[in-house]
N, C-alpha and C positions, 0 to 999 in steps of 0.2 A: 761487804763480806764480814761475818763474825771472827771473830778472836777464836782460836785453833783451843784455848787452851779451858773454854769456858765448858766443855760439854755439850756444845752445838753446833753439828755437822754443820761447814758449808752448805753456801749454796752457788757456783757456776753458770754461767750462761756463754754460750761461745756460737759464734754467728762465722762464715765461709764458707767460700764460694765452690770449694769442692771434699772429696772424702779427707784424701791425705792433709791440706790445709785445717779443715776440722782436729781430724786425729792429732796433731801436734799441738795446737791450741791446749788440747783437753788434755794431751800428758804433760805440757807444760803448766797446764792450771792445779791438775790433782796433784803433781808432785811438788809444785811450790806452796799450795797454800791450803791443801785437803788437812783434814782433821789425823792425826797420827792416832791410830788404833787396830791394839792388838784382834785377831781375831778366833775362831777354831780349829784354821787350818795351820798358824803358828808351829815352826818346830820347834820342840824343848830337845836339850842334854838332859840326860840321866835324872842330874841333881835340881830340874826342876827348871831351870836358867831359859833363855830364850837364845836361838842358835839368830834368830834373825831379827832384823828392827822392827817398829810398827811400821805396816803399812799405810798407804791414805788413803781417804774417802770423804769422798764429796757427794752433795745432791746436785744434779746436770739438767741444763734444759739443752739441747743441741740444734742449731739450724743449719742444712747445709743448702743452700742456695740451687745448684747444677750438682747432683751424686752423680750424674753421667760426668762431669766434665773432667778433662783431662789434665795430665797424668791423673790416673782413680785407682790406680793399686797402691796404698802405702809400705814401704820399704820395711813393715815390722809384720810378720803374720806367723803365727804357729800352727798353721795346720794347714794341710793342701788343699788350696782352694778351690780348687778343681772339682774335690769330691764333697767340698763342705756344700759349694752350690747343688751341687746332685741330691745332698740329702736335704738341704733346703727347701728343693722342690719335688720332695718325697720319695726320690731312690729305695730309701730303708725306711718307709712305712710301715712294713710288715713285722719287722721286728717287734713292734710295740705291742705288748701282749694285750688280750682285749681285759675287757671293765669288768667282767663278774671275776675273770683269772686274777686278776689284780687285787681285786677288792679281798680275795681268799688269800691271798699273798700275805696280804697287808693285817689282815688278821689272825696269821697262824705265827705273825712276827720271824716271816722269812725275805730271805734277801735276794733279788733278782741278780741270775746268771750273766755277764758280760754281750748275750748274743737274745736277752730279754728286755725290753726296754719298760719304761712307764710312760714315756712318752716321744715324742719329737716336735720340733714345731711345727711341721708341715701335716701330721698326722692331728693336734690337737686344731689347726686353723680347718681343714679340710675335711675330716671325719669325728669332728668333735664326738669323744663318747658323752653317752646317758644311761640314767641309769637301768633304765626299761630295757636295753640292751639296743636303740636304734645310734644312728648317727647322725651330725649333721654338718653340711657344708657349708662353710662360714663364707668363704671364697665364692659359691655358685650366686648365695646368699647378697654379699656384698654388689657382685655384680648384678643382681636383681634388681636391687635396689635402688646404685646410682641409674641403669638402664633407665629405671622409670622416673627418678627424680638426682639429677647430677651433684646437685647441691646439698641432698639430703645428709643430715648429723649422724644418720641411723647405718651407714658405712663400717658397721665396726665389728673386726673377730676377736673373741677372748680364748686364752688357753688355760684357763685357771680351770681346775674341777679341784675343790675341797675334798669332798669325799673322800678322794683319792692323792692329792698334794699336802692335804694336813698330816696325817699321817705317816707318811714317807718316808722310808729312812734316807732313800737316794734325795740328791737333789731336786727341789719341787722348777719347776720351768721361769728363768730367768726373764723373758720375756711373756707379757701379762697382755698386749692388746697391739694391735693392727689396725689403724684408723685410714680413711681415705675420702677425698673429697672432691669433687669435679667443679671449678672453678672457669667461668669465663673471661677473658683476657679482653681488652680493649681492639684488639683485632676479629673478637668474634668464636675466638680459638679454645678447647677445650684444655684446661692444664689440670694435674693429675697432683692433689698436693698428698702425700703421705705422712704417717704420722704410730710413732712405734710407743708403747709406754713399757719401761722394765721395772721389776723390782729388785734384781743386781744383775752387775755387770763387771767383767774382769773389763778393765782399763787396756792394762799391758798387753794380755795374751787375747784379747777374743774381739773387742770391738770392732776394729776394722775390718776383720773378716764376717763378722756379723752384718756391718751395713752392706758390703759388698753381696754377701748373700740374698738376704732380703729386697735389695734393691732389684737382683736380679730376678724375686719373685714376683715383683711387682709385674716389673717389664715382659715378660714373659707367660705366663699363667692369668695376668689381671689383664693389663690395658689390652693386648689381640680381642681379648674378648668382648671386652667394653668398646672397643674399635668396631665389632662385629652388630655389638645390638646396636648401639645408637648411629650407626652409619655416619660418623667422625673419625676426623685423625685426633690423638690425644697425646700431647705434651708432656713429658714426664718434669711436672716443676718443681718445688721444694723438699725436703725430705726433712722433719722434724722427730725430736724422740724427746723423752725426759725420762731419767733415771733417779730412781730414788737412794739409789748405793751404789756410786762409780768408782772403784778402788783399784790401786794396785799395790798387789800384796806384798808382804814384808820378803819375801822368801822369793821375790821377782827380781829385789834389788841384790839380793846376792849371790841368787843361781842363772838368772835369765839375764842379766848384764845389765839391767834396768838403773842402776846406779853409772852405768856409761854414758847412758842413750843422751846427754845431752853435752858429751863430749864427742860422740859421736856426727850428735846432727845439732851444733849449736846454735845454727839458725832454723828458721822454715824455710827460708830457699834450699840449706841447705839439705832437708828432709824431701821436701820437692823434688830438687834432682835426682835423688836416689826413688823415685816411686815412678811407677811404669804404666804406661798407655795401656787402655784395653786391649789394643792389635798387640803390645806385645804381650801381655800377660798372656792373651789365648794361646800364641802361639808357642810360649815357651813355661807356660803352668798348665793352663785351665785345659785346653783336647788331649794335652798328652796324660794329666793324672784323670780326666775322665776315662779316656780309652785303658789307662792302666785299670782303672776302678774295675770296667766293665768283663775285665778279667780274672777276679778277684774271686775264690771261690769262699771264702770267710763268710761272708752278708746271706748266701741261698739266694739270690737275687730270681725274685718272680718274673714272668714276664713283664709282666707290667711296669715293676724296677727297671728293666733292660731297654722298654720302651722308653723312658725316660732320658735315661744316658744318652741312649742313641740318637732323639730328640734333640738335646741339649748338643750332642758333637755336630752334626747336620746343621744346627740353627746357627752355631759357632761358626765354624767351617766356610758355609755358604755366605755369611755377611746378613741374616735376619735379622740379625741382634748381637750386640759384644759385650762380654762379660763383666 
C-alpha cells in the first residue's frame, strides 16, 4: 500500500465470506489507512475554516465469497431497506424524467424538482435511454445472452449516458456497470458469479445497503429467469465489485458517529453479532417498510410500481426468496 501522504490514493483489496464480514474489513481498511482528503461536500465556518476533518478515500477491489450467507444485514444502514430494495428493482422508475425532457433541462441550466429524477439504477439497467428517444433492456439483454452462451464476457449493463451525466448539475450515477457470468462447478452445477464496477461510493452511509440491494436484483429479476431459459437450477456464487473512490466523509466522523464505530464494534465478531439474518430482517425491516412504502402517496406510484411492491412482499412473505 502507498504512503497516505505522497498524493497517491490507496489501493484496498478485502476478500470474505459474507456482506457484514466484508463491510467491516473495508471500514476498517478506509479509515486506517485511506488517503485523508478534503472534498466539496466539506462544511466550512464563516471565516473560511473547516468545521470537519478530511475524510478518506481509498481505491477497492471487493470479494465476498456467499452475499447470501448469514447474518447478511450489517448493523450500520441509513436508509430503509425495505424501500431501498423496491427502488432497486424499479418501484420509482417513473420518476426519472425521460431523455429529450432532460436533455432541455440541462440546457436551459435548470434544476430538477425533488419528485424529478435523472436517473435511477434500475431505470438506467432496464430502460437504458437513447438518444433517438427508444430504450433498451440491459437485463432482458443480459439474460439473452448468457441463455445462449453461459460463459459469455458480453454479460454486461452500463448506466453511464454522457450526454446527459457530463453535464449534470445533480449527481451523475455512482454505480457505472453490472457484469455477470455463468460458471460450471465441478459438480456440473451452474454458479452465477457477479460483478459491480462504481466510480464512487459513500463507505459509511451507503455501501452495505447498496450490496444488499443489488444482490437482491440479482436474485430475483436475473437468475428465475435465467432458471427459466436454460432449464437449470443456478447458484448464486461470488459477488465481486471495484471502486474507484471508496470514502468516508469528513462530516460522517462528526455527525454520523463514525469516529465511534470502532469503539463501538471493536472487533468483527463483534460487528457480526449485532448484524441480522435475512428471516429477521424481513420480518422486522424489509415487509413492514415495504407495506408502509406501498402506502405512500408522495412517489404517484403507477401500477406497475405497486406490482412490484406487492411482488416483492408475496415473494418475502411466502419463503421464494429472503431479502
Amino acid at each position: 500500500m502507498q504512503e497516505k501522504e505522497d498524493g497517491q490514493i490507496p489501493s484496498v483489496y478485502i476478500e470474505a465470506d459474507s456482506v457484514p464480514s466484508a463491510y467491516y474489513r473495508l471500514l476498517s481498511a478506509v479509515h486506517k489507512n485511506g488517503y485523508p482528503l478534503r472534498t466539496q461536500y466539506d462544511r466550512k465556518n464563516p471565516d473560511g475554516t473547516y468545521l470537519d476533518p478530511p475524510g478518506r478515500d481509498a481505491k477497492a477491489y471487493v470479494r465476498i465469497n456467499n452475499p447470501f450467507a448469514q447474518p447478511r444485514f450489517p448493523p450500520i444502514s441509513y436508509c430503509e431497506i425495505g424501500k431501498y430494495i423496491a427502488e432497486i428493482l424499479g418501484a420509482k422508475d417513473h420518476l426519472v424524467v425521460p431523455f429529450d425532457e432532460l436533455k432541455k433541462i440541462i440546457k436551459e441550466n435548470k434544476e430538477l424538482s425533488a419528485m424529478k429524477w435523472p436517473y435511477c439504477y434500475h431505470q438506467r439497467l432496464a430502460a437504458y435511454p437513447c438518444s433517438d428517444g427508444t430504450t433498451i433492456n440491459q437485463l432482458d439483454s443480459i439474460i439473452e445472452k448468457l441463455g445462449k452462451d453461459p460463459i459469455s464476457r458480453r454479460a454486461v449493463a452500463i448506466t453511464s449516458v454522457p450526454e446527459i451525466d457530463l453535464p449534470l448539475k445533480e449527481d451523475a450515477p455512482c454505480l457505472r456497470e453490472l457484469r455477470l457470468r455463468l460458471i460450471k462447478d465441478k459438480h456440473g452445477r451452474l454458479v452465477l458469479n457477479s460483478h459491480t464496477t462504481w466510480r464512487s461510493r459513500d463507505l459509511y452511509k451507503a455501501w452495505g445497503d447498496n450490496v444488499i440491494g443489488l444482490t437482491n436484483l440479482v436474485q430475483i429479476e436475473i437468475v428465475p429467469a435465467l432458471e427459466k431459459k436454460l432449464e437449470e437450477k443456478i447458484i448464486m456464487g461470488p459477488y465481486t465489485e471495484d471502486v474507484s473512490s471508496l470514502h468516508i466523509y469528513g462530516q460522517d466522523y462528526t455527525q454520523k458517529h463514525a469516529d465511534k464505530l470502532f469503539k463501538t464494534f471493536p472487533t468483527e465478531e463483534s460487528f457480526l453479532g449485532r448484524s441480522m439474518t435475512s428471516e429477521y430482517a424481513r420480518d422486522a425491516l424489509v415487509v413492514p417498510q415495504l407495506e408502509e412504502l406501498r402506502k405512500e402517496d408522495t412517489w404517484k406510484f403507477t401500477p406497475e410500481s405497486l406490482k412490484i411492491i406487492d411482488n416483492l412482499i408475496a415473494g418475502y412473505n411466502s419463503g421464494t426468496f429472503l431479502p
